[in-house]
mmCIF file as gemmi writes it, N, C-alpha and C atoms, coordinates in Angstrom:
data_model
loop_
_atom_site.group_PDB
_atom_site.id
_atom_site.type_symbol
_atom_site.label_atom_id
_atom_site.label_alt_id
_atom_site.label_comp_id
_atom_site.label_asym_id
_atom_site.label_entity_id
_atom_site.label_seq_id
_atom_site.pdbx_PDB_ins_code
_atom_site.Cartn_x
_atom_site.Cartn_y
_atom_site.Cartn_z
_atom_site.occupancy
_atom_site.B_iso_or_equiv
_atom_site.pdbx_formal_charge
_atom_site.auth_seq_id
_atom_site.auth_asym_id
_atom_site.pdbx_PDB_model_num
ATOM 1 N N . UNK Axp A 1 ? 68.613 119.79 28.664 1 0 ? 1 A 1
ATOM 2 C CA . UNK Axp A 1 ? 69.935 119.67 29.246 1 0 ? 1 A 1
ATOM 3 C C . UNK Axp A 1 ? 70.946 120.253 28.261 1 0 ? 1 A 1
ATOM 4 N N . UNK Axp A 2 ? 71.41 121.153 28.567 1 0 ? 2 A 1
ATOM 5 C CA . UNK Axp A 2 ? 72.922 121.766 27.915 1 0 ? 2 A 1
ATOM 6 C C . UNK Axp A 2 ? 73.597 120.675 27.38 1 0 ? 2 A 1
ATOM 7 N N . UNK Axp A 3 ? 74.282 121.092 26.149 1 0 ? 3 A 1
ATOM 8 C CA . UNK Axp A 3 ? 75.505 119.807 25.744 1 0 ? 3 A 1
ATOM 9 C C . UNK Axp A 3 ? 76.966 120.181 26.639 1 0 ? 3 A 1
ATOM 10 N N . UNK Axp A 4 ? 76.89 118.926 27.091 1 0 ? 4 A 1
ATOM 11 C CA . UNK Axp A 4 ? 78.63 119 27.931 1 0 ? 4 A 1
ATOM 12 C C . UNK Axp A 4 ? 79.523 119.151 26.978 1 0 ? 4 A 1
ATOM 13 N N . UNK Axp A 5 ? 80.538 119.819 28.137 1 0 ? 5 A 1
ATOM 14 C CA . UNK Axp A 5 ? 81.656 120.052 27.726 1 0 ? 5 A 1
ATOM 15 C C . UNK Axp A 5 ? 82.675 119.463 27.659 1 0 ? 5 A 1
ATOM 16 N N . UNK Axp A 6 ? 83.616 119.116 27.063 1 0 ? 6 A 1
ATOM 17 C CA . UNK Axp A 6 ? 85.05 118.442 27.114 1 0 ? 6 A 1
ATOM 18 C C . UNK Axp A 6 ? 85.778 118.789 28.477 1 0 ? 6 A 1
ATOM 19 N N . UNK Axp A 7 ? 86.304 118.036 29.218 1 0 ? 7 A 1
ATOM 20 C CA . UNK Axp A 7 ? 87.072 118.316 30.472 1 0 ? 7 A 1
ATOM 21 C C . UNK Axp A 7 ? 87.88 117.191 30.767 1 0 ? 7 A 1
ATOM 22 N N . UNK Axp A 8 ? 88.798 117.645 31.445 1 0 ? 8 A 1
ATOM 23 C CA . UNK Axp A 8 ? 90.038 116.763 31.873 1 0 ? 8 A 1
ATOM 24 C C . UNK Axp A 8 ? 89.602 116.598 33.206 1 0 ? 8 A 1
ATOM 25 N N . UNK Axp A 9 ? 89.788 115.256 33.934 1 0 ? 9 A 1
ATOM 26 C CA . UNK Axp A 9 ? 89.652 115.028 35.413 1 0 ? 9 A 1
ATOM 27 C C . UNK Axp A 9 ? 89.859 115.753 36.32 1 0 ? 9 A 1
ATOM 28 N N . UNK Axp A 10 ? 90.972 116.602 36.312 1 0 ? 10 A 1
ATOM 29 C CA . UNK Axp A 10 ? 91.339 117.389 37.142 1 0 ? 10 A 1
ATOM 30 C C . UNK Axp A 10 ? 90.062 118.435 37.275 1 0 ? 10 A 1
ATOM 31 N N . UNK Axp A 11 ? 89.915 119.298 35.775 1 0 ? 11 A 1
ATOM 32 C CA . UNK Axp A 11 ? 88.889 120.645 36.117 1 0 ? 11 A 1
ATOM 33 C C . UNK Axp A 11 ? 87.446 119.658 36.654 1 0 ? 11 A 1
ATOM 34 N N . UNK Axp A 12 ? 87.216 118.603 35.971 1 0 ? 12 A 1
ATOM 35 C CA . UNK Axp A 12 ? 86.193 118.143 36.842 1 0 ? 12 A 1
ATOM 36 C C . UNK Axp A 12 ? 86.194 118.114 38.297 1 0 ? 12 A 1
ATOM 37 N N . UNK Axp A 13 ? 87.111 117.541 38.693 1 0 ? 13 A 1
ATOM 38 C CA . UNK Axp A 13 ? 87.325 117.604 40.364 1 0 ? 13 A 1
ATOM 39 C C . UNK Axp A 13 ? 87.337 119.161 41.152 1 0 ? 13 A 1
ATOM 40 N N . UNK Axp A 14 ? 87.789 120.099 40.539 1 0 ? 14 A 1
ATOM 41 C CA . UNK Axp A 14 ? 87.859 121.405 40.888 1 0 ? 14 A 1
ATOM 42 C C . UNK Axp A 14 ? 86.084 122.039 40.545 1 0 ? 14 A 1
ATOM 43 N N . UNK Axp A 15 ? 85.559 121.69 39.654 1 0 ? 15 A 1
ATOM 44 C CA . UNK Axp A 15 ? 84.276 122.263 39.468 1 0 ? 15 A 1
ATOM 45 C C . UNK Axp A 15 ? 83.481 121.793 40.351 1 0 ? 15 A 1
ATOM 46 N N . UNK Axp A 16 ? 83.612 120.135 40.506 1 0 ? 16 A 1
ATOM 47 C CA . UNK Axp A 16 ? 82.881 119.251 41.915 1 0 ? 16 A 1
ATOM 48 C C . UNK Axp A 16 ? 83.547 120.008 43.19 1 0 ? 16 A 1
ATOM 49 N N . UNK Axp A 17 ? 84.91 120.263 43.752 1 0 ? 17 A 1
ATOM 50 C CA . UNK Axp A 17 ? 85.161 120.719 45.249 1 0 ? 17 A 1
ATOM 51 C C . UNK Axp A 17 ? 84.505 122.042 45.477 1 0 ? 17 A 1
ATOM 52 N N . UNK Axp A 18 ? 84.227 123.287 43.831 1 0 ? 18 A 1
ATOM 53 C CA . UNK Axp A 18 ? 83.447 124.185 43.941 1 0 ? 18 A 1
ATOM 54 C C . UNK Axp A 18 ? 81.969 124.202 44.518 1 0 ? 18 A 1
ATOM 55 N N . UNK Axp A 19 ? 81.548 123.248 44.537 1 0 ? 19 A 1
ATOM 56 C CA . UNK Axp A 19 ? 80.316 122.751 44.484 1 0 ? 19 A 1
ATOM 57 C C . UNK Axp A 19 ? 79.967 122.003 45.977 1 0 ? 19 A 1
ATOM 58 N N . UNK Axp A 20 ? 81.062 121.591 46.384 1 0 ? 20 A 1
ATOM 59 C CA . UNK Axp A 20 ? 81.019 121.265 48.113 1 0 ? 20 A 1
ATOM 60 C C . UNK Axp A 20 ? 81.422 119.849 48.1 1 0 ? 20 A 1
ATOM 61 N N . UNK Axp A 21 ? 82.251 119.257 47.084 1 0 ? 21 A 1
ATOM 62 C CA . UNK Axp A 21 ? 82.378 117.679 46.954 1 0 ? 21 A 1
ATOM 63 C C . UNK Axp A 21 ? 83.984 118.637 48.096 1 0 ? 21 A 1
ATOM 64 N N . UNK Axp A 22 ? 84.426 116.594 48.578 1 0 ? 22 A 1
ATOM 65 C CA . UNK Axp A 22 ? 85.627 116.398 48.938 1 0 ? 22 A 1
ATOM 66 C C . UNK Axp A 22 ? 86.083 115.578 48.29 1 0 ? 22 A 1
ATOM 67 N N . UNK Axp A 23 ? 87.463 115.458 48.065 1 0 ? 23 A 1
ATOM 68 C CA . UNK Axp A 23 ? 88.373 114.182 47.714 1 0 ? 23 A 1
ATOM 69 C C . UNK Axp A 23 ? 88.652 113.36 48.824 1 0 ? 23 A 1
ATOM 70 N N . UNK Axp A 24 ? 87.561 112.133 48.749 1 0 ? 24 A 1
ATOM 71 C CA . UNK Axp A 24 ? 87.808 111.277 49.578 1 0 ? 24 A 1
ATOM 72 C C . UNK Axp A 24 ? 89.278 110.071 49.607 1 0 ? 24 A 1
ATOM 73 N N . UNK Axp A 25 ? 89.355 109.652 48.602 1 0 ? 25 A 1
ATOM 74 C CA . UNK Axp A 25 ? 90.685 108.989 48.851 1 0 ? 25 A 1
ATOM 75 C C . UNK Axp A 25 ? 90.556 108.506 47.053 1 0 ? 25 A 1
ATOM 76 N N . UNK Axp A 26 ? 91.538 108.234 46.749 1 0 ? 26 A 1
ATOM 77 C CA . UNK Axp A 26 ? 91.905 108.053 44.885 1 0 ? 26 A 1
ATOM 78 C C . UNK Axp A 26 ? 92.661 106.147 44.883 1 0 ? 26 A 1
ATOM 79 N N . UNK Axp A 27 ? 92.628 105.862 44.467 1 0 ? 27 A 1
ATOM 80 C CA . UNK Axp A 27 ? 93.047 104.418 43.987 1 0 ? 27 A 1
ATOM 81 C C . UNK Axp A 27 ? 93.342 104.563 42.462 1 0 ? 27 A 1
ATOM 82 N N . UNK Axp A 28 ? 94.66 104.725 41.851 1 0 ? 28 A 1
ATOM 83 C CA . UNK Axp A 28 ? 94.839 104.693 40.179 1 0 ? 28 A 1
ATOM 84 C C . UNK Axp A 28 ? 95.111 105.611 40.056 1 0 ? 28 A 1
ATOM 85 N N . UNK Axp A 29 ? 93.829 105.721 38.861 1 0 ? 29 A 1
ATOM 86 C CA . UNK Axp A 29 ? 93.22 107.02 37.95 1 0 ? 29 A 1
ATOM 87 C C . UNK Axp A 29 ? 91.792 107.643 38.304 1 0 ? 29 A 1
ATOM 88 N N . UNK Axp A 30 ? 91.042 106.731 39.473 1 0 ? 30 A 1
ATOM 89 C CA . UNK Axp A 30 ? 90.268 107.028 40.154 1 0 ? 30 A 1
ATOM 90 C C . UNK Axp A 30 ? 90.196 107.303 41.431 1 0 ? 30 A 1
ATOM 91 N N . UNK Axp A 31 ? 89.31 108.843 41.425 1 0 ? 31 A 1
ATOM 92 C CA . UNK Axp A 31 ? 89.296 109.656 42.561 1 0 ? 31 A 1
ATOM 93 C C . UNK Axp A 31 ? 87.634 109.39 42.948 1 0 ? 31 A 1
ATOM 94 N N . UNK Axp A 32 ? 87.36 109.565 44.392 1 0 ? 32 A 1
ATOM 95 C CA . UNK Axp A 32 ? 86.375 109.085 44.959 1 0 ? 32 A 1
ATOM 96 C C . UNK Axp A 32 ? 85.809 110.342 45.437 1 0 ? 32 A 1
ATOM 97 N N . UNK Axp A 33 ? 85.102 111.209 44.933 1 0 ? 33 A 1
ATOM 98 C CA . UNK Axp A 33 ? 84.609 112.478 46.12 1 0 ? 33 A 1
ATOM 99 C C . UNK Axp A 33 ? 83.221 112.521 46.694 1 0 ? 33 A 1
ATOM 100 N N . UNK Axp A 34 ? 82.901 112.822 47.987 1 0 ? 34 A 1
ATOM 101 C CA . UNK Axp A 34 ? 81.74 112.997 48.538 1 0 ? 34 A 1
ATOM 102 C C . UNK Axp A 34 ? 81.343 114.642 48.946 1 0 ? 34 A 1
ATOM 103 N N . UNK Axp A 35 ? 79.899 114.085 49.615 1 0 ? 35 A 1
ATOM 104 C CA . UNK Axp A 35 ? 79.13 115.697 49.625 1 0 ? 35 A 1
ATOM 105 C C . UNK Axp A 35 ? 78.325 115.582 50.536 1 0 ? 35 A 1
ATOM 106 N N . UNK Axp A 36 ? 78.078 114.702 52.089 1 0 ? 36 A 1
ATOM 107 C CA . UNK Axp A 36 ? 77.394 114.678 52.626 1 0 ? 36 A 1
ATOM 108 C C . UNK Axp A 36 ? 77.207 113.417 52.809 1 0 ? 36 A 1
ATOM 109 N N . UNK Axp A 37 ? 75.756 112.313 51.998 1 0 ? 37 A 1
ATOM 110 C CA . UNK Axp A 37 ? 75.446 111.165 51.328 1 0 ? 37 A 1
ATOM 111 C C . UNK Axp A 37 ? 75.966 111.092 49.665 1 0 ? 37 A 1
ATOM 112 N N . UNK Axp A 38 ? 76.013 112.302 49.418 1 0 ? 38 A 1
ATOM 113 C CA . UNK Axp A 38 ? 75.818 111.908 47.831 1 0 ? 38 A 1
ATOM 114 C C . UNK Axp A 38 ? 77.808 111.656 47.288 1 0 ? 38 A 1
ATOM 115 N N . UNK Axp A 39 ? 78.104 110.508 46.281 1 0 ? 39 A 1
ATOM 116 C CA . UNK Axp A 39 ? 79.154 110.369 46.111 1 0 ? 39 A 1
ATOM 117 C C . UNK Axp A 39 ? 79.344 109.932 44.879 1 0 ? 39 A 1
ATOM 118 N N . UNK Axp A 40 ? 80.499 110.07 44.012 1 0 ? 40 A 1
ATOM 119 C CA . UNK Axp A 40 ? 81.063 109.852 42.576 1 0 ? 40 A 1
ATOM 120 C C . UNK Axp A 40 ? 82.404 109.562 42.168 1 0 ? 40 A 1
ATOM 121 N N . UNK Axp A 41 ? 82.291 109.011 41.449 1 0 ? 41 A 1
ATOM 122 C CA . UNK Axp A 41 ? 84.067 108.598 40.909 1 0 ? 41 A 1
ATOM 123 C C . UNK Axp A 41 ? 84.449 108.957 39.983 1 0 ? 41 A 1
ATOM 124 N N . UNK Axp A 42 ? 85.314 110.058 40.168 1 0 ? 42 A 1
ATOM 125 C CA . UNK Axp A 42 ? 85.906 110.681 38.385 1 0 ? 42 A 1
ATOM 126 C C . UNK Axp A 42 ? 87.398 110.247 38.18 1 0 ? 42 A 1
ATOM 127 N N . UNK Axp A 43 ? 86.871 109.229 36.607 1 0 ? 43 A 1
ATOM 128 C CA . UNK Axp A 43 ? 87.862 109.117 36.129 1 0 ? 43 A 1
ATOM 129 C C . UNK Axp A 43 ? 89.392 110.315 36.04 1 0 ? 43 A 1
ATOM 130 N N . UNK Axp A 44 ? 90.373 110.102 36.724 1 0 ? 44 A 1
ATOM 131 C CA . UNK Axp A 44 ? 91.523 111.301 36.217 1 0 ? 44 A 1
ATOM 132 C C . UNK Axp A 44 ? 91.568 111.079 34.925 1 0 ? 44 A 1
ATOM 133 N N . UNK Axp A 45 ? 91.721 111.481 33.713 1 0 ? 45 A 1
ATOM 134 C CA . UNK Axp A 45 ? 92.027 111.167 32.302 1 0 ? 45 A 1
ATOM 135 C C . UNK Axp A 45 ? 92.148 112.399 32.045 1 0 ? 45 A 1
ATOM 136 N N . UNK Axp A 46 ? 92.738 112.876 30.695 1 0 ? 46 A 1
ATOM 137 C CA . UNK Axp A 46 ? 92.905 113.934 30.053 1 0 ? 46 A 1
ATOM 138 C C . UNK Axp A 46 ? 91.94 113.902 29.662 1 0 ? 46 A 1
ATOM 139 N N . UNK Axp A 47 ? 91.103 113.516 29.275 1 0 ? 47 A 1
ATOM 140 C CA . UNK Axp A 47 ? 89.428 113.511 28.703 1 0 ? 47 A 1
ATOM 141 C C . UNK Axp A 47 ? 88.975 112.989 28.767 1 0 ? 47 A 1
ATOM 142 N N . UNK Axp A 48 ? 87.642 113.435 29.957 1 0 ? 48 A 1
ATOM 143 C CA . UNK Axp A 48 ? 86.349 112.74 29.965 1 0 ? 48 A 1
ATOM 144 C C . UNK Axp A 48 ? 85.706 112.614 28.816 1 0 ? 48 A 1
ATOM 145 N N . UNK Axp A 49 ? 85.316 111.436 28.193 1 0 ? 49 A 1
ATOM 146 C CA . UNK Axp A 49 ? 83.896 111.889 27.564 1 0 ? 49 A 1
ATOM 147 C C . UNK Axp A 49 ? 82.957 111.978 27.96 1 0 ? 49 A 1
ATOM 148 N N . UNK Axp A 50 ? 81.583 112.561 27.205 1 0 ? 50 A 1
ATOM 149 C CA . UNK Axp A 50 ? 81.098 113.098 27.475 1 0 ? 50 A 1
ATOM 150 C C . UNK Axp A 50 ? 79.854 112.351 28.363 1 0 ? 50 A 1
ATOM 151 N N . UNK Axp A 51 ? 79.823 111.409 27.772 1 0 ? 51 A 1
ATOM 152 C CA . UNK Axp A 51 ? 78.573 109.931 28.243 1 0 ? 51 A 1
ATOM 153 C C . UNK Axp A 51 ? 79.252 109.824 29.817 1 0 ? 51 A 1
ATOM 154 N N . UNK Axp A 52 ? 80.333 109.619 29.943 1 0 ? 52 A 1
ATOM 155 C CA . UNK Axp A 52 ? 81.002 109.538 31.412 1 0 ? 52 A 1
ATOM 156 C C . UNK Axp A 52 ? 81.065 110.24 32.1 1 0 ? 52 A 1
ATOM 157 N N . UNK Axp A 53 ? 80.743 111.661 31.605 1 0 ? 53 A 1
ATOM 158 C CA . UNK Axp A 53 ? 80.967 112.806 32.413 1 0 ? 53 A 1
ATOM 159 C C . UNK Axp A 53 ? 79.269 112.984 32.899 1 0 ? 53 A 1
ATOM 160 N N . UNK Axp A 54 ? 78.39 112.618 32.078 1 0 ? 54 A 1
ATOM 161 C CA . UNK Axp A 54 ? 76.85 112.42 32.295 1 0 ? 54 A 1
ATOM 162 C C . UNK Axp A 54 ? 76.889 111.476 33.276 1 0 ? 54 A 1
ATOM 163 N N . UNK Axp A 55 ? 77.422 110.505 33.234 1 0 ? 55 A 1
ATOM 164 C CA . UNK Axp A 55 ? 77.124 109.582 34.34 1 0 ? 55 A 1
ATOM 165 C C . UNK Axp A 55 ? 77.729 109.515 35.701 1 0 ? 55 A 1
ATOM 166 N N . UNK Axp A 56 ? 79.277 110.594 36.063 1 0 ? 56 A 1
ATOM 167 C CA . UNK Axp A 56 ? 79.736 110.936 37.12 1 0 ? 56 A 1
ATOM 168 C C . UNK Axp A 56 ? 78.291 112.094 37.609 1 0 ? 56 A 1
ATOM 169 N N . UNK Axp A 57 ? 78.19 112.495 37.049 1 0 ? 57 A 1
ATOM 170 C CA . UNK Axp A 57 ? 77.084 113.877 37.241 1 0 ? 57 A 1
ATOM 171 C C . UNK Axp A 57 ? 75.916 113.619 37.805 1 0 ? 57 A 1
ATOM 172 N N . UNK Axp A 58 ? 75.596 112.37 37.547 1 0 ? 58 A 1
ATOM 173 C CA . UNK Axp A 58 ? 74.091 111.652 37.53 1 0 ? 58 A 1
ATOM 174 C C . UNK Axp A 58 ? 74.247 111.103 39.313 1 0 ? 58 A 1
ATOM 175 N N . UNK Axp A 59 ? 75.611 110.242 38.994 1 0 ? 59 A 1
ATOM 176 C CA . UNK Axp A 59 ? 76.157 109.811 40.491 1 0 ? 59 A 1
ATOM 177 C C . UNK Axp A 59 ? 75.765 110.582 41.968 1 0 ? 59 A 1
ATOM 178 N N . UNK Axp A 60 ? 76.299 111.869 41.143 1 0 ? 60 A 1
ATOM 179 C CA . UNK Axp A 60 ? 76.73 112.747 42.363 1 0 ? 60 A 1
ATOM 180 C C . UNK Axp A 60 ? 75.567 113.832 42.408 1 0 ? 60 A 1
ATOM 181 N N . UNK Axp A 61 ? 74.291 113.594 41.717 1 0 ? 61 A 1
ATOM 182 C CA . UNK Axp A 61 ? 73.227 114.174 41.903 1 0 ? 61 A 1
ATOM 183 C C . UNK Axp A 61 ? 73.339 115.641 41.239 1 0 ? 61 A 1
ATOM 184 N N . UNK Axp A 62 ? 74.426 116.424 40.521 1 0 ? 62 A 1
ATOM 185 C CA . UNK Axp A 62 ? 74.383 117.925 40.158 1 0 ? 62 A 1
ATOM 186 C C . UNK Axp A 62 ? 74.071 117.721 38.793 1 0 ? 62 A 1
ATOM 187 N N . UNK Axp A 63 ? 73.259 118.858 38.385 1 0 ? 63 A 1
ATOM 188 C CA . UNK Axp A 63 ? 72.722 118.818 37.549 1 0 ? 63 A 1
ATOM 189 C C . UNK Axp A 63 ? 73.807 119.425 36.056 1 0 ? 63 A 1
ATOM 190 N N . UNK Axp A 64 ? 73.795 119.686 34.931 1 0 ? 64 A 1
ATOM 191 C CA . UNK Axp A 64 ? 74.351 119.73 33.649 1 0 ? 64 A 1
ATOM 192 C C . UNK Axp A 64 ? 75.053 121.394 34.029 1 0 ? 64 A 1
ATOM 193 N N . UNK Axp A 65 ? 73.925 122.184 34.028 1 0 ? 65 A 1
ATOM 194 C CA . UNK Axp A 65 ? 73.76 123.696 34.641 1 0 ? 65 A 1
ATOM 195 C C . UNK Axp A 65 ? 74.868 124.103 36.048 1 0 ? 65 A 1
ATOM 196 N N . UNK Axp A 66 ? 74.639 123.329 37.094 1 0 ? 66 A 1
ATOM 197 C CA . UNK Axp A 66 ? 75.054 123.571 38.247 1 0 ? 66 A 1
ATOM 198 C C . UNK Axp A 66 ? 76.755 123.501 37.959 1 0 ? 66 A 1
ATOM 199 N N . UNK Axp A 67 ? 76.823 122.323 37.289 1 0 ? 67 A 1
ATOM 200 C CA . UNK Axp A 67 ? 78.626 121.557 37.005 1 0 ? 67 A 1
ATOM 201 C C . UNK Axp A 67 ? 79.43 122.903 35.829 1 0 ? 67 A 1
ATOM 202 N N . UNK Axp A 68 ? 78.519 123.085 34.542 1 0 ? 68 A 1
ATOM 203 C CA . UNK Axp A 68 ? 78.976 124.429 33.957 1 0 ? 68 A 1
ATOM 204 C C . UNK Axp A 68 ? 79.386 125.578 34.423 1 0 ? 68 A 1
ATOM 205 N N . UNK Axp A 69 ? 78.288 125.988 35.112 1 0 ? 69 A 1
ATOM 206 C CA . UNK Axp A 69 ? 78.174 127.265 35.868 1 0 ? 69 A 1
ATOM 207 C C . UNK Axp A 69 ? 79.7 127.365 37.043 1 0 ? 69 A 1
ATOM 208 N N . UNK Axp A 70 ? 80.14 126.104 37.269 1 0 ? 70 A 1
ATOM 209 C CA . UNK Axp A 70 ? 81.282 126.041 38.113 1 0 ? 70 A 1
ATOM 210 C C . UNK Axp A 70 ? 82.382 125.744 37.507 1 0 ? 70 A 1
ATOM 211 N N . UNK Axp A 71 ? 82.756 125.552 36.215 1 0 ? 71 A 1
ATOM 212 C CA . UNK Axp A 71 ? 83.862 125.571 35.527 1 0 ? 71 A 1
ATOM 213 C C . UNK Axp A 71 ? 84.632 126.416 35.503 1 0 ? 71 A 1
C-alpha cells in the first residue's frame, strides 16, 4: 500500500465525487457520501490524518491507488 498523503476534507471529497461518491447530506464537520451500497464519512478538517484517511478509505471500499490516482 502506497503511503498517504496529507489532505484537507474538501480535496478528499472531490477525489471521492471523482470516483462516483455523492454528498449525501453533512451534519457539522461531517460529510456523509455514498456510491451505490458502499458509504463513508469524511471528516471536513484542514487535515486529515493519515490513520483517518485509511479508515474513511477502508469505509468506502477504494483502495490507497484508486483515491491517489484521483487527486
Amino acid at each position: 500500500m502506497p503511503k498517504l498523503p496529507h489532505v484537507s476534507g474538501a480535496e478528499a471529497v472531490k477525489a471521492l465525487e471523482r470516483l462516483g461518491f455523492e454528498v449525501v447530506r453533512q451534519k457539522g464537520s461531517h460529510i456523509v457520501m455514498r456510491r451505490g451500497a458502499a458509504g463513508c464519512v469524511v471528516p471536513n478538517h484542514r487535515e486529515i490524518k493519515t490513520g483517518t484517511l485509511a479508515g474513511v478509505l477502508r469505509q468506502a471500499g477504494v483502495s490507497a491507488e484508486e483515491f491517489i490516482s484521483q487527486l
